[in-house]
C-alpha positions in Angstrom: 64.0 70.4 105.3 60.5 71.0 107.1 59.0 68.9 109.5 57.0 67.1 107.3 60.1 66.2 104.9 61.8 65.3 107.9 58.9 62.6 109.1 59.2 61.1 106.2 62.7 60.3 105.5 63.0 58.6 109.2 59.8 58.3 110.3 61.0 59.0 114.0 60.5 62.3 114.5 57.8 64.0 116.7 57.8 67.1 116.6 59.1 68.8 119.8 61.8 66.0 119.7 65.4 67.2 121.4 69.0 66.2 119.7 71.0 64.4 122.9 73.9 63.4 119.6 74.3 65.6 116.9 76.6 65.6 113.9 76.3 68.6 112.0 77.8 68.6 108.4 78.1 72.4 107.0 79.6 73.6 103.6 80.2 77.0 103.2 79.9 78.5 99.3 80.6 81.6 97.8 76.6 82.7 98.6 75.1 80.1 101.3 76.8 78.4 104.0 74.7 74.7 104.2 74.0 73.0 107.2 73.0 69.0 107.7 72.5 67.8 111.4 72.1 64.2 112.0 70.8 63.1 115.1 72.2 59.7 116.3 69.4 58.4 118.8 66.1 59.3 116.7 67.9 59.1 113.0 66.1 62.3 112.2 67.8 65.0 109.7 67.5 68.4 109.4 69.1 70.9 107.2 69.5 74.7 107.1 70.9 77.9 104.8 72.5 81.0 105.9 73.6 83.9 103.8 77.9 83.5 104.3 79.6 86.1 105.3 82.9 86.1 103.7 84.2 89.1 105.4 84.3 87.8 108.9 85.3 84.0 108.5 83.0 81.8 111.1 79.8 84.3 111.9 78.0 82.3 109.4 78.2 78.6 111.2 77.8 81.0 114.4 74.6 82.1 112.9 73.6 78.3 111.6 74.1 77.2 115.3 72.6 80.1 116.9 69.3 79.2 114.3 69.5 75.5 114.6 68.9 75.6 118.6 66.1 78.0 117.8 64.3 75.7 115.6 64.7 72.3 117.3 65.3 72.8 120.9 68.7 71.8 121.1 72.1 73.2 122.5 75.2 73.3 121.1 76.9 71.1 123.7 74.8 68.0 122.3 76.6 68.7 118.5 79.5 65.7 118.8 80.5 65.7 115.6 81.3 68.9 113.5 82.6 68.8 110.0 83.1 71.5 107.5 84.0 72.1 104.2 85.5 75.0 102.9 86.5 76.9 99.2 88.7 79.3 101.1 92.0 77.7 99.8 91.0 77.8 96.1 89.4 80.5 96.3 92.4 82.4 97.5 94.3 80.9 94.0 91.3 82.1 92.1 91.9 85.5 93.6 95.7 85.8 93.9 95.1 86.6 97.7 97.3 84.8 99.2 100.6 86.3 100.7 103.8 87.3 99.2 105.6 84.2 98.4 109.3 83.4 97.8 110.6 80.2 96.3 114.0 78.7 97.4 115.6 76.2 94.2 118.5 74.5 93.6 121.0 76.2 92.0 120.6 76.9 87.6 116.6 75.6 88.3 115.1 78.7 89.1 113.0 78.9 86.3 111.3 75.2 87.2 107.7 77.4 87.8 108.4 79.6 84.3 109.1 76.6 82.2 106.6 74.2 83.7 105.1 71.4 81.8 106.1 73.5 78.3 102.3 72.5 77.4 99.6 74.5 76.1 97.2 75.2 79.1 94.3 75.0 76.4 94.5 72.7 73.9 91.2 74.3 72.2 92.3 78.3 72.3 95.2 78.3 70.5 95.8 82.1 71.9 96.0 80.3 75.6 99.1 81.1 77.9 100.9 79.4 81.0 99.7 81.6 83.9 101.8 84.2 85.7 103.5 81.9 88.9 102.4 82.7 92.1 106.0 83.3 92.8 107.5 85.5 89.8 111.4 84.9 89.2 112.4 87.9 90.9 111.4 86.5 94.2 113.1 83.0 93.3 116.2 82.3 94.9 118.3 79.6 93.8 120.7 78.1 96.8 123.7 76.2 96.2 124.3 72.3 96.7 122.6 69.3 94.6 121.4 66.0 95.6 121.4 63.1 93.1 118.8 61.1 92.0 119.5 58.2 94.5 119.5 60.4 97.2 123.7 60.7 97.6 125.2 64.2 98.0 127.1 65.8 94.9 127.9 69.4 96.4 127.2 70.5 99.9 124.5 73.1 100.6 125.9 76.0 101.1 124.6 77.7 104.1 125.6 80.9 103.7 124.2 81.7 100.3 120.5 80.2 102.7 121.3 83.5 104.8 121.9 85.6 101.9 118.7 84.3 100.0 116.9 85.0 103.0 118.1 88.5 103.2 116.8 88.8 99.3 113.3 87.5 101.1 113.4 90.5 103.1 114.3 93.1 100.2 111.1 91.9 98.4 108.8 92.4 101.0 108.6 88.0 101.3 106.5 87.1 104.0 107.0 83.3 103.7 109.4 80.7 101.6 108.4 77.4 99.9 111.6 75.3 100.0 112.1 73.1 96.8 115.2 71.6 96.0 116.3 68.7 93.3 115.4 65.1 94.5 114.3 65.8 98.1 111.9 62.6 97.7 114.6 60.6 97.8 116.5 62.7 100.1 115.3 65.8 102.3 118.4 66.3 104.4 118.9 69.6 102.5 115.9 71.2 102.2 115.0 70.4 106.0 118.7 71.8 107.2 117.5 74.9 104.8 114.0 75.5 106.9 116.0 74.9 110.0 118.2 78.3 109.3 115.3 79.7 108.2 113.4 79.7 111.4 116.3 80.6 113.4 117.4 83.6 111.2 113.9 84.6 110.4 111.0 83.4 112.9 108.9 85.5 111.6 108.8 84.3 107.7 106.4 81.4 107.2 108.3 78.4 105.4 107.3 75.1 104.0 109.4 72.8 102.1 108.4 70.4 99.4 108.9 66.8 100.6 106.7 67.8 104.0 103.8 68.7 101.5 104.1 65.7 99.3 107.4 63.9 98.7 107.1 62.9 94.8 108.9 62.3 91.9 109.3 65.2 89.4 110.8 68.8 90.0 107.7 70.8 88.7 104.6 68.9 90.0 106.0 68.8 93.8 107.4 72.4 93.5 104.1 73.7 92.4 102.4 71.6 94.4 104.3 73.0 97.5 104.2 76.9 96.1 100.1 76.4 95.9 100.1 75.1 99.3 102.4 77.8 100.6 100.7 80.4 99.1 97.2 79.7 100.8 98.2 78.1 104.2 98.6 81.4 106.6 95.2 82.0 105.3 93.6 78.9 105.8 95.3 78.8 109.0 94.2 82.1 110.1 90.5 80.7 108.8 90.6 77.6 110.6 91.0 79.6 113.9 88.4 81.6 113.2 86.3 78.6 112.7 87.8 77.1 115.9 87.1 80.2 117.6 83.2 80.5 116.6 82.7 77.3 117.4 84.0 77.7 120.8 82.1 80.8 121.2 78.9 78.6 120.3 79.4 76.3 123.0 80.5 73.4 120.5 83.3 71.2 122.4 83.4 68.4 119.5 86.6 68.6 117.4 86.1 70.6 114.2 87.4 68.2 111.1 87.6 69.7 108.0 86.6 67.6 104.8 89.7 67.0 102.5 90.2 67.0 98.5 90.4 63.1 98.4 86.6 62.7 99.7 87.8 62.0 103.2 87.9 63.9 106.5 90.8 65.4 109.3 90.7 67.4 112.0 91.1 71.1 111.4 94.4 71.8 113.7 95.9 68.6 111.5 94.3 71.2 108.6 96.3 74.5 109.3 99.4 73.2 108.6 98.0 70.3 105.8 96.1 72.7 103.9 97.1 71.1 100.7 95.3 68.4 101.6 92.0 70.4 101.2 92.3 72.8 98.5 89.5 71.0 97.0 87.6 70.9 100.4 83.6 71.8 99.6 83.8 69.9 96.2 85.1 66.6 97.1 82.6 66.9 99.9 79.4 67.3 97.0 80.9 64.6 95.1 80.6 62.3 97.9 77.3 63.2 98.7 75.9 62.6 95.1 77.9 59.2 95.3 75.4 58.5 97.9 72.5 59.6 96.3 73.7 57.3 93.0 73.4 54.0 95.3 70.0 55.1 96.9 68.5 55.7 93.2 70.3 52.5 92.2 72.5 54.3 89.0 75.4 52.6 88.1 77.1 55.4 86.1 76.5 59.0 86.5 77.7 62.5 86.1 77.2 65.0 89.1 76.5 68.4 88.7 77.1 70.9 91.8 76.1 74.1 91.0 76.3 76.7 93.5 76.4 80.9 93.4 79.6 81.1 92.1 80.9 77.9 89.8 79.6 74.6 88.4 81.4 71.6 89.6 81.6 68.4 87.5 82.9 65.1 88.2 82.3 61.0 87.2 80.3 58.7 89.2 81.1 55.0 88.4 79.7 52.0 90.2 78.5 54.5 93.0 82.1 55.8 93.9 83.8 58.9 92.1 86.9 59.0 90.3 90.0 59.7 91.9 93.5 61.4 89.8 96.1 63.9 90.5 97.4 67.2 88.6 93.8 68.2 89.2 93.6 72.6 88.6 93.2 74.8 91.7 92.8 78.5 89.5 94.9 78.2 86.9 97.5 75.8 88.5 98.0 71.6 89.5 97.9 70.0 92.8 99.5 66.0 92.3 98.4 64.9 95.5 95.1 62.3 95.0 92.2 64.2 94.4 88.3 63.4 93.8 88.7 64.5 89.8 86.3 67.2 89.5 86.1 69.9 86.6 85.4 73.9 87.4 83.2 75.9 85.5 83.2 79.6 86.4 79.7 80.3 85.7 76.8 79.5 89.0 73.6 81.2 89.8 75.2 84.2 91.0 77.4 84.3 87.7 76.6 88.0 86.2 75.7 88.5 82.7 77.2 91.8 80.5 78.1 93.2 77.0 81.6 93.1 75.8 82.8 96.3 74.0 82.0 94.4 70.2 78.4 94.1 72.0 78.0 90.4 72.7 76.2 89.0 75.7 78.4 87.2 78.1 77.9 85.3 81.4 80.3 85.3 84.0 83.2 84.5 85.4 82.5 87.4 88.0 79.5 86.7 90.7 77.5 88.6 93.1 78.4 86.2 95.8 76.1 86.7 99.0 76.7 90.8 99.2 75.1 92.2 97.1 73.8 89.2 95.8 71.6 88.8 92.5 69.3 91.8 92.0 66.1 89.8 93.0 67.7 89.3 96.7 66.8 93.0 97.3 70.4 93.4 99.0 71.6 96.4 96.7 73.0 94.3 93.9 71.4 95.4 90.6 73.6 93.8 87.9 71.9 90.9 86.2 72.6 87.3 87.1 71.5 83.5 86.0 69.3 83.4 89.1 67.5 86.3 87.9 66.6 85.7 84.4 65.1 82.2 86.3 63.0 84.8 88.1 61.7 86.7 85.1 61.2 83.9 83.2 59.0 82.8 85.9 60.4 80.0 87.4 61.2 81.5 90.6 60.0 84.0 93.1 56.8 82.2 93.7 58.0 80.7 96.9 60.5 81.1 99.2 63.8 80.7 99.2 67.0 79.9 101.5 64.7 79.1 104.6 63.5 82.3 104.9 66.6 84.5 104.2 65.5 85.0 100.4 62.3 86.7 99.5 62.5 87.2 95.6 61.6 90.6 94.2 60.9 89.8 90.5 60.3 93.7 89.8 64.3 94.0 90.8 65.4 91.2 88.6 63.2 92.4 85.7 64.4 96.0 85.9 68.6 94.3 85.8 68.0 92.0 82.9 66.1 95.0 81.2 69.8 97.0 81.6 70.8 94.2 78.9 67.6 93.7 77.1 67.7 97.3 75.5 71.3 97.2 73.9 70.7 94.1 72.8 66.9 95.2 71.3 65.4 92.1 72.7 62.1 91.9 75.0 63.6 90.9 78.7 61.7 87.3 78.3 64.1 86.6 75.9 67.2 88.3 77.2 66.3 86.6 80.5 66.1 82.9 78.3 69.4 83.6 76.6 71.1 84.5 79.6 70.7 81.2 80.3 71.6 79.5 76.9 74.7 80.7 77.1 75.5 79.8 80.8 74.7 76.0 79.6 76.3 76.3 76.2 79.4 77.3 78.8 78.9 74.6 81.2 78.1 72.3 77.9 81.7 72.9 76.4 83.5 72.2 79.9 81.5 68.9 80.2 82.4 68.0 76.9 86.0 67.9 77.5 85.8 66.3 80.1 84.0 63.4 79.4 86.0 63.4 76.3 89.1 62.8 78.5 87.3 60.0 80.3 86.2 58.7 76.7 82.3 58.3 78.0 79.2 58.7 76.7 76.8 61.4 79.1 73.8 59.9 76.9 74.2 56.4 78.7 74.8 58.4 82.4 72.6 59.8 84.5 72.6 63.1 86.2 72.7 63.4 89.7 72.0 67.4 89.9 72.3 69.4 93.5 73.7 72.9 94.8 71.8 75.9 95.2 71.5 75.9 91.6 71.9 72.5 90.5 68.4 71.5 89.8 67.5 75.0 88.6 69.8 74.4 85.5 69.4 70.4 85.4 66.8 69.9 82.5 69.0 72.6 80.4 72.0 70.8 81.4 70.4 67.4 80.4 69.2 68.6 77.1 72.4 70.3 75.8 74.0 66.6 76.7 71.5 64.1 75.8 70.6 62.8 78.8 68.2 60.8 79.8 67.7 60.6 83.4 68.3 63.4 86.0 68.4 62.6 89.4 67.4 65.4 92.8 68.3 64.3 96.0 65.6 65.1 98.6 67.7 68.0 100.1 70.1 69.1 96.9 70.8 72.7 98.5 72.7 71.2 101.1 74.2 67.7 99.7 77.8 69.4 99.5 77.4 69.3 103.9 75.6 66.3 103.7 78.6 64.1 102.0 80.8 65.9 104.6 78.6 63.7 107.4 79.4 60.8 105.6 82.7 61.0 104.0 85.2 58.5 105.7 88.7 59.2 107.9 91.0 59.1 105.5 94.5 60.3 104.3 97.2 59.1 101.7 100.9 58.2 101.8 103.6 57.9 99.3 107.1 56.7 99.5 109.8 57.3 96.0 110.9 54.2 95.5 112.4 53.7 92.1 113.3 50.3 91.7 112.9 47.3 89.2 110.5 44.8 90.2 112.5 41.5 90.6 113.3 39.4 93.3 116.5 41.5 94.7 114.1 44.2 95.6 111.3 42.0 97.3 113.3 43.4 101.2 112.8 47.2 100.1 109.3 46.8 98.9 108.0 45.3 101.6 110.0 48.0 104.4 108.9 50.3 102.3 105.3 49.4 102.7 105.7 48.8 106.3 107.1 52.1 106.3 104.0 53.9 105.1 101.7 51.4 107.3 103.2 52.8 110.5 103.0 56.3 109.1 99.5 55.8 108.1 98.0 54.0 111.9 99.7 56.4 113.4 98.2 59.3 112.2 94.5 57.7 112.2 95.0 56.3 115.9 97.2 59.6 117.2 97.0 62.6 115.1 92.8 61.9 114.2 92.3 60.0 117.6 89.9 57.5 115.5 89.9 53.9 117.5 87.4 51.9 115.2 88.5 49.6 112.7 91.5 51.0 109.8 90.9 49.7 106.2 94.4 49.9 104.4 94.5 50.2 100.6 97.6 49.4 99.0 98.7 50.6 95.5 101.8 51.1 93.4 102.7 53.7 90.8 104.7 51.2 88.1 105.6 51.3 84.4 107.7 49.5 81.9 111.1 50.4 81.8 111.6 53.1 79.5 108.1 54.6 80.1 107.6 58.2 81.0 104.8 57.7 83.0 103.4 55.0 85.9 99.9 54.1 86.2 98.4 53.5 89.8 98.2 50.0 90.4 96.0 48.3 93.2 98.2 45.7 95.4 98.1 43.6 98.4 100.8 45.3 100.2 102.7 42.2 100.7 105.3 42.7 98.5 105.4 40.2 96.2 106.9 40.8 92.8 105.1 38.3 90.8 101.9 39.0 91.8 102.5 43.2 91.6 103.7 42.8 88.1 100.6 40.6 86.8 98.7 43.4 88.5 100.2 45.9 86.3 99.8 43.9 83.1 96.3 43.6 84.1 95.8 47.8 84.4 97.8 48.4 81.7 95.4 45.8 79.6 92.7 47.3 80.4 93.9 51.0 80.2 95.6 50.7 77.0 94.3 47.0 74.9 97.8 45.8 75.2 100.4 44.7 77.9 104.1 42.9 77.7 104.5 40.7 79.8 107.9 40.0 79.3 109.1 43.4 79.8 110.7 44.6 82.8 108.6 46.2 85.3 109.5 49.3 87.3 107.9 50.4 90.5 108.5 54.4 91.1 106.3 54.7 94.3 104.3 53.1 96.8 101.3 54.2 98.2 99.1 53.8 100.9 95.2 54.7 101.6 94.3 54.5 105.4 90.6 54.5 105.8 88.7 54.6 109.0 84.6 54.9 108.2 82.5 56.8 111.5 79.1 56.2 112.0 76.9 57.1 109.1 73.0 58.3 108.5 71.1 55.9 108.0 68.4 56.7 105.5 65.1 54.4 105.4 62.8 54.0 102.4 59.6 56.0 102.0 56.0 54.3 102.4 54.4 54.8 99.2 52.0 58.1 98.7 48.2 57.8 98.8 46.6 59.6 95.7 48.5 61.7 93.3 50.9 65.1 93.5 48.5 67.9 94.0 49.9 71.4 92.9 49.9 74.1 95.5 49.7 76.5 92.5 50.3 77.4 88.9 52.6 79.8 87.2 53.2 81.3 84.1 56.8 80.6 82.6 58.5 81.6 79.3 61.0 79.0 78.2 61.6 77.9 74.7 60.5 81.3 73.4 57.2 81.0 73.8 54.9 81.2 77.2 53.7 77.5 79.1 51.7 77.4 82.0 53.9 75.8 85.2 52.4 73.6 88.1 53.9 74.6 91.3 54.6 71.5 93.7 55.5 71.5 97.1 58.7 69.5 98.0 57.3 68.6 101.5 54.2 67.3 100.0 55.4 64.8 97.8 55.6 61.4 98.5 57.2 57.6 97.2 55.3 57.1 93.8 53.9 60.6 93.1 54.4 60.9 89.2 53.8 64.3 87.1 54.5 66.1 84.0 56.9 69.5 82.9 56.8 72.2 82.6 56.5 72.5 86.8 58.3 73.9 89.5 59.3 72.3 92.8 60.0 74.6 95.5 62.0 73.9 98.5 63.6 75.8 101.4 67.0 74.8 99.8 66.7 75.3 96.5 64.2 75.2 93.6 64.0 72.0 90.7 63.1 73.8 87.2 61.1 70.5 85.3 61.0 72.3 81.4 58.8 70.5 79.4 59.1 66.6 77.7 60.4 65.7 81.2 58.2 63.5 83.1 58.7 63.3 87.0 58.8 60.3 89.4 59.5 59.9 93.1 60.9 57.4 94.3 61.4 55.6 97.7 63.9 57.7 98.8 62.6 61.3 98.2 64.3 61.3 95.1 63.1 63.4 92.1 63.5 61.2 88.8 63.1 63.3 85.6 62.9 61.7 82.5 62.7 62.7 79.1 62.1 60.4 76.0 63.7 62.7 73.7 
């Protein structure tokens, strides 16, 4: 944000003002790591981009920190508050870089990752397979000794046949072991006694077992939830310390937290060894931030769109807060621990277009990241990109870009998308426009199942657009959809650190339960809850060191007996039956049109949310503007095949009430809003962009 932009969204800052408490948010994609810095005592913010460097792990917030104190006169030592959010973790799934993994079973269930779910993984491509495992069944060991369902022994674990398996570890090369045996919720003696011989007959070999990941119900989804977090922790770890490190180096003695997949935040040791916890790190982290954005613009109902250098990120706003569900797909595979629901799309403004061998033109999954980058960076890349048929069709490379990191060479993009254009016998306008067309028809289809599952309507949602290349791709978006409204938040490029700032302390708990719910079970209910209340204090107060006020949310996965499946049900945590099974007929109502109220009512697990809220931004309204939006310039553009002239507005100039028609272009240090044209654009008293359309 320039000064200017930062005047007016606090009017408190003067310009030579110093930070004495600074919380700095920063996300770091697959192009840009984004920085947001929040100062306490003058309620001024500031935001930044630097190019990431994904080969050294922590020189970009080094960088960001470095550039920071050169631009507003502050030193590290003032930053109190650091939070980060990271893809590293999923991005290691994508990949299949994580390390060579082994998988301890119960004996005669060695196949639990092979067989999985038996369910199509696409229900839409009828030639779709189950992914390969990250642990193939030659490095699957299956041990000896069973634990029943109500956590009683049936055979003994046989220790020996541990040793052996661990000596099969060693003949593949194994350089770590998830531990996943039958009914550890209910009962973890075994698997713990297991990772016990482990790290005395092998120190070296990482090990994790499944009930310290997440102690459900259901062989497959805690076993794969434990091989996914197995497979990514040493590196995570390894990143975290880097992170650690650099921010050391810097100067920085607050505690680096680490933003988590449920929308909340913990401390990045806690992270090195809970990495499961934020596979889903930098996305959560957007969602959050556009969550925020939907209460400033006052939209109930909303759909945010995060689109960044390498993916699209989708999820549901409702009533201002996102939607929460488990099972949600790191790569190719489910995590069930609670999750901010959001949906992946492989294609962002790095995403690179090509010709398949029958001569079609395709767009992504691959990107050109930060190194090269797209061929308009001037880095050495030269294969085409999204970003760059924006640049030839003239909606970028007018302005600047990434704070001065990006100047856009629109000879270099139009020489790459001419690569395409001549196969193809096409002009490289028109390549350059249907580049584009089919990275939306992609991100269209993805959207579509998705809301599909939620069983909404986009047309009465708004879109809340942000990412590097979020508002770029917005009015496409919009059109292909239906929708009506799209909403850019004052400083989109960096919204993903931004909801880091403000996303809550927070972690869940879950204890197996499986009992009826009638008055003989009132005693374990209520332990049980008290169980997961100590659990939950303890790590806010001792493990987070957070001493403000804890909100606890109670909830409770229940079904009717004889149903395969529970549905989350909100409760008071006081254990009383009555008023937890009118609960359930009440969700199960409203889920499904129907509930029985005679039928007996089964509680599977308890859970517990522990919430403790840090101080927050807090954003005042603009004054309204004097006069209307003057252009800084014109451009021409080619967009629906034909060529329309393009004002060109200045972010930092507009003001609360400004009002102006597409096509245009709004340039920004962060990123650039694309307005095609039947939109019309308001401003509103928040910085806000409101495009609307009538179509």
């Amino acid at each position: 944000m320039d000064l200017r932009s930062a005047r007016r969204y606090t009017h408190a800052l003067a310009e030579g003002d110093c930070f004495m408490s600074l919380r700095v948010g920063v996300d770091i994609g697959g192009t840009f790591t984004d920085f947001c810095a929040f100062d306490e005592d003058s309620g001024a913010l500031h935001t930044l981009k630097v190019l990431s460097t994904p080969e050294k792990p922590g020189a970009e917030v080094l960088t960001g920190i470095r550039e920071i104190e050169r631009r507003h006169g502050v030193t590290a030592g003032d930053i109190t508050y650091f939070t980060h959010g990271t893809t590293v973790g999923v991005n290691t799934v994508i990949q299949r870089k994580g390390i060579n993994l082994c998988l301890f079973t119960t004996e005669h269930f060695g196949d639990v990752l092979e067989v999985a779910r038996l369910k199509m993984p696409d229900p839409y491509d009828l030639f779709s397979r189950r992914p390969v495992p990250l642990v193939t069944r030659e490095k699957v060991f299956p041990i000896p000794g069973r634990m029943l369902f109500d956590g009683s022994e049936d055979m003994p674990l046989d220790e020996a046949a541990v040793k052996a398996a661990i000596a099969g570890v060693r003949a593949v090369g194994g350089e770590g072991i998830v531990v996943a045996l039958l009914h550890s919720y209910r009962n973890p003696v075994h698997e713990r006694r297991v990772v016990e011989i482990v790290r005395t007959e092998a120190p070296d070999l990482f090990v994790i077992s499944s009930f310290e990941v997440w102690p459900i119900i259901r062989e497959y989804e805690r076993t794969v939830t434990a091989v996914v977090a197995g497979y990514v922790q040493p590196r995570v770890s390894h990143y975290l310390g880097s992170l650690q490190a650099a921010l050391g180096e810097a100067g920085v003695v607050a505690e680096a937290m680490i933003t988590k997949s449920n929308g909340g935040v913990m401390t990045a040791e806690a992270g090195k060894t809970q990495c499961a916890q934020m596979l889903l790190s930098g996305t959560a982290a957007g969602v959050i931030g556009a969550c925020q954005v939907a209460r400033m613009a006052e939209v109930e109902d909303a759909l945010s769109l995060d689109i960044g250098g390498t993916s699209a990120d989708v999820a549901v706003v409702r009533a201002g807060e996102p939607q929460y569900g488990v099972g949600e797909m790191i790569g190719e595979f489910p995590i069930h621990i609670p999750t901010v629901s959001v949906t992946s799309i492989g294609e962002g403004g790095g995403s690179i277009a090509w010709i398949d061998p029958h001569g079609v033109l395709k767009v992504g999954p691959e990107s050109a990241g930060s190194t090269p980058g797209p061929a308009c960076y001037g880095n050495g890349g030269d294969r085409p990109t999204i970003t760059d048929a924006f640049v030839v069709c003239g909606f970028l490379g007018e302005m600047g870009l990434g704070y001065g990191h990006v100047t856009m060479r629109r000879d270099l993009a139009h020489t790459a998308i001419a690569g395409l254009a001549e196969p193809l016998a096409m002009s490289v306008e028109d390549t350059a426009e249907a580049i584009i067309k089919i990275a939306v028809s992609g991100m269209y289809l993805e959207v579509s199942k998705m809301v599909s599952r939620y069983g909404i309507d986009p047309r009465e949602m708004s879109l809340v657009a942000f990412g590097g290349a979020g508002p770029m791709l917005a009015c496409h978006v919009a059109r292909e959809l239906n929708m009506r409204r799209i909403v850019v938040p004052l400083t989109p490029g960096v919204l993903s650190a931004f909801g880091g700032l403000i996303a809550d302390i927070k972690n869940d708990f879950i204890q197996t339960v499986y009992l009826d719910l009638e008055a003989g079970t009132v005693a374990r209910i209520r332990e049980g809850f008290a169980d997961l209340r100590q659990a939950a204090l303890s790590w806010l107060r001792d493990e987070q060191g957070f001493t403000g006020e804890a909100t606890l949310l109670y909830s409770a996965d229940m079904r009717y007996r004889g149903q395969s499946y529970e549905i989350d049900t909100l409760v008071d945590g006081s254990g009383d039956v009555e008023a937890m099974a009118a609960a359930f007929h009440r969700e199960h109502e409203r889920l499904y049109e129907h509930a029985d109220v005679e039928a007996p009512v089964q509680v599977i697990n308890l859970r517990l949310v522990v919430v403790g809220e840090p101080p927050k931004p807090s954003l005042a309204r603009l004054e309204d503007a004097a006069g209307d939006a003057v252009p800084v310039n014109s451009v021409a553009v080619h967009t629906g095949g034909k060529q329309h002239e393009a004002a060109i507005y200045r972010r930092g100039d507009l003001g609360a009430g400004h009002r102006f028609q597409g096509p245009a272009v709004v340039a920004q240090d962060d990123c650039t809003t694309c307005v095609l044209d039947g939109f019309t654009v308001t401003v509103d008293g928040y910085g806000n962009l409101i495009l609307e359309t009538e179509d």
